[in-house]
TILOPA-149955 format. One line per 3 residues: number of its first residue (from 0); for each residue z, x, y of C-alpha. Coordinates in steps of 0.001 Angstrom, whole numbers. Each point is the difference from the previous one (the first is absolute). Layout:
BEGIN
NUM = Z X Y | ...
This chain:
BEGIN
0 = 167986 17909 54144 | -262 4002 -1286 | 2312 2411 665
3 = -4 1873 2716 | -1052 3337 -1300 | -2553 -1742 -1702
6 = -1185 -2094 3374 | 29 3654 1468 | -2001 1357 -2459
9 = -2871 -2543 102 | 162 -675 3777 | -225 3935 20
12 = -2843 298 -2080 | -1747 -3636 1746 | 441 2155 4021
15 = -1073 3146 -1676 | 3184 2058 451 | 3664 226 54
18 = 1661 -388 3384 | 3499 -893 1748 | -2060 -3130 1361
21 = -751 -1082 -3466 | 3582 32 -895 | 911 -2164 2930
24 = -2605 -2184 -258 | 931 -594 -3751 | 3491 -491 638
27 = -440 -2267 3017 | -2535 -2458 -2565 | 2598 -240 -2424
30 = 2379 -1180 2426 | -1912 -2066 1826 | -1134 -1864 -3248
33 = 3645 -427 -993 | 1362 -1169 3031 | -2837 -2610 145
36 = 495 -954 -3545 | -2884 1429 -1548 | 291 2305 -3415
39 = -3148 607 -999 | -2310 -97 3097 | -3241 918 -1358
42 = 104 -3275 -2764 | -2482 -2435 1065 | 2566 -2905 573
45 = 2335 1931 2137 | -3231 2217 1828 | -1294 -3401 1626
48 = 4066 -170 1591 | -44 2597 1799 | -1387 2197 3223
51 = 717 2908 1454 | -658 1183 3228 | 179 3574 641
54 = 638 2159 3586 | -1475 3156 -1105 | -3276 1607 -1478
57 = 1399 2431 -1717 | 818 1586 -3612 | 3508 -2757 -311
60 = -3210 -2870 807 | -1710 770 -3030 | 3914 407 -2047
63 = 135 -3704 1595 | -3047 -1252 -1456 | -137 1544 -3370
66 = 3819 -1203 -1043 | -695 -3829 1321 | -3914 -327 -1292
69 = -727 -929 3676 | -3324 -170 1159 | -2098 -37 2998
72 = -2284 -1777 -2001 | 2564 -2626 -1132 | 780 -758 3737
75 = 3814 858 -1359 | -72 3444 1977 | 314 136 3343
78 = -674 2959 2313 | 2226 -29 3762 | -718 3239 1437
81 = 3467 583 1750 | 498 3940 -1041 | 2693 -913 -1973
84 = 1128 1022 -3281 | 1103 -3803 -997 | -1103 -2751 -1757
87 = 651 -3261 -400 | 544 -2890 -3344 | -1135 -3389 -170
90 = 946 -2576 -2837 | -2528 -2845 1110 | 1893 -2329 -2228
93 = 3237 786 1408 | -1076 1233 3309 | 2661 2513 -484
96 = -925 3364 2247 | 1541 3499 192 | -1223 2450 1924
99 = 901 3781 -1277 | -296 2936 2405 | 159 3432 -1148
102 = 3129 2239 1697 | -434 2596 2029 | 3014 1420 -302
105 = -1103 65 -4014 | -2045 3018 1075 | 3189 1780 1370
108 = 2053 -1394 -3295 | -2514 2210 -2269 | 2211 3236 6
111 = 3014 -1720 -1097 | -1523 -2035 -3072 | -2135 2814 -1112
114 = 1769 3041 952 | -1081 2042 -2617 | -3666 -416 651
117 = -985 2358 2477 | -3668 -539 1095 | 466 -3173 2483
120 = -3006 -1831 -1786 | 1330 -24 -3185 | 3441 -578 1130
123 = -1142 -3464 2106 | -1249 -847 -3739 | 2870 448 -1538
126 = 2589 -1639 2581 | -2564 -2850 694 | 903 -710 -3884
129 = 3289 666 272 | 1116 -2090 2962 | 1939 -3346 -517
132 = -2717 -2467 1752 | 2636 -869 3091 | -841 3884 507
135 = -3653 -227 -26 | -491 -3473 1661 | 744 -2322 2199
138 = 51 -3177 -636 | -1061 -3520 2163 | -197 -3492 -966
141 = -3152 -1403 1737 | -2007 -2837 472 | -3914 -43 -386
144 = -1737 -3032 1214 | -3428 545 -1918 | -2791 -1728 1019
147 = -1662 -2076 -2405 | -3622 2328 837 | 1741 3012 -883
150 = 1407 -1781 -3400 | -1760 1605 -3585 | -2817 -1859 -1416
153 = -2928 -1107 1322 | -1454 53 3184 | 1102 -3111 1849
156 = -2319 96 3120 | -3037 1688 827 | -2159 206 3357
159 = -3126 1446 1244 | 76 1976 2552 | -1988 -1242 3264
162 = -1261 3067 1104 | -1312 1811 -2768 | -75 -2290 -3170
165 = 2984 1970 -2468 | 2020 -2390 -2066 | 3919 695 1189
168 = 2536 -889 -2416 | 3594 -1155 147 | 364 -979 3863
171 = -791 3584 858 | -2416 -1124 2496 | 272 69 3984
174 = -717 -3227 2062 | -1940 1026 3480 | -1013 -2740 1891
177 = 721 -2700 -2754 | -2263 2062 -1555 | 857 1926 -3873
180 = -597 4196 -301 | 679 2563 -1740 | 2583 2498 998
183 = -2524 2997 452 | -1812 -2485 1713 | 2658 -868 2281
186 = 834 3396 567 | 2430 805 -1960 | -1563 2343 -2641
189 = 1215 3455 -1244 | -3612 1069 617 | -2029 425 2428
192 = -3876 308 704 | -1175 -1937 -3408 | -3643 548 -1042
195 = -1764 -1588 -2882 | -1732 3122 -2176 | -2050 -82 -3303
198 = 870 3041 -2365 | -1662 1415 -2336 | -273 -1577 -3732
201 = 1190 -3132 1455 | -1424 -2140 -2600 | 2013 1686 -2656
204 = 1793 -2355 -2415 | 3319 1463 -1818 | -1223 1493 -3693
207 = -3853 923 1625
């Protein structure tokens, strides 16, 4: 694995500017990857190993993400929405897991690890560096039982939903009367009051 000012720089640079979050995030990846054993993440051998589930969409979720080479894509992040500023490492060969919350009382700390910094943002940065990890984090030893639908690779089961005819992947689908839907279908959509448009140029092919 990097460094971490180089990690900071890059993960920096991949979010689109420097924050306190960033720090934390990068720190809590490279601890997570070494207490599950991991030392270079982002290599294809050791990528397919692991998952991460994160607590938080925030600036430290994308710190997360850029140090391990996880992936919504890949299946190998995960997204819990619990408000929390924590995530959590999984060696699927191992099945070791450690869950790593961030401190509050880190955000109190700041004055005595950076005293000399006197805007608070800036100071955060530089105490957030400075702070032995037992500082910054606490540490659990969990267990993850994964299902084998939420696993990377490909997709293992796919249904057809009864009411309006979408394909719904990964056992993400409802049963209603013995019968297979989609969640929005179901009722359980994050929109509301769908309507099918046209728009125009709607024949347009990328490079025309």
């Amino acid at each position: 694995m990097q460094d971490f000012k180089s990690l900071i720089k890059s993960s920096a640079a991949a979010h689109g500017h420097l924050c306190p979050g960033q720090v934390v995030g990068v720190r809590m990846a490279m601890l997570g990857c070494r207490l599950i054993g991991l030392d270079e993440p982002t290599r294809r051998d050791q990528i397919k190993k692991l998952i991460v589930y994160v607590e938080m969409d925030r600036c430290t979720a994308d710190a997360v993400a850029h140090v391990t080479g996880v992936k919504l894509g890949r299946r190998s992040l995960k997204f819990m929405d619990y408000g929390i500023m924590a995530a959590t490492f999984v060696n699927l060969e191992t099945q070791k897991a450690f869950r790593i919350i961030s401190t509050e009382e880190s955000r109190d700390l700041a004055l005595a690890y950076a005293p000399e910094v006197a805007e608070k943002y800036a100071r955060q940065l530089k105490a957030y560096e400075r702070m032995p990890d037992a500082v910054l984090f606490r540490v659990q030893e969990v267990d993850v039982a994964i299902d084998e639908l939420d696993l990377p690779g490909p997709t293992r089961r796919k249904v057809t939903c009864s009411r309006c005819g979408q394909v719904v992947r990964d056992g993400r689908e409802v049963i209603e009367q013995n019968r297979p839907l989609c969640q929005p279908c179901a009722g359980g959509a994050y929109f509301s009051n769908a309507r099918n448009i046209t728009w125009p140029d709607m024949n347009r092919t990328p490079g025309k």
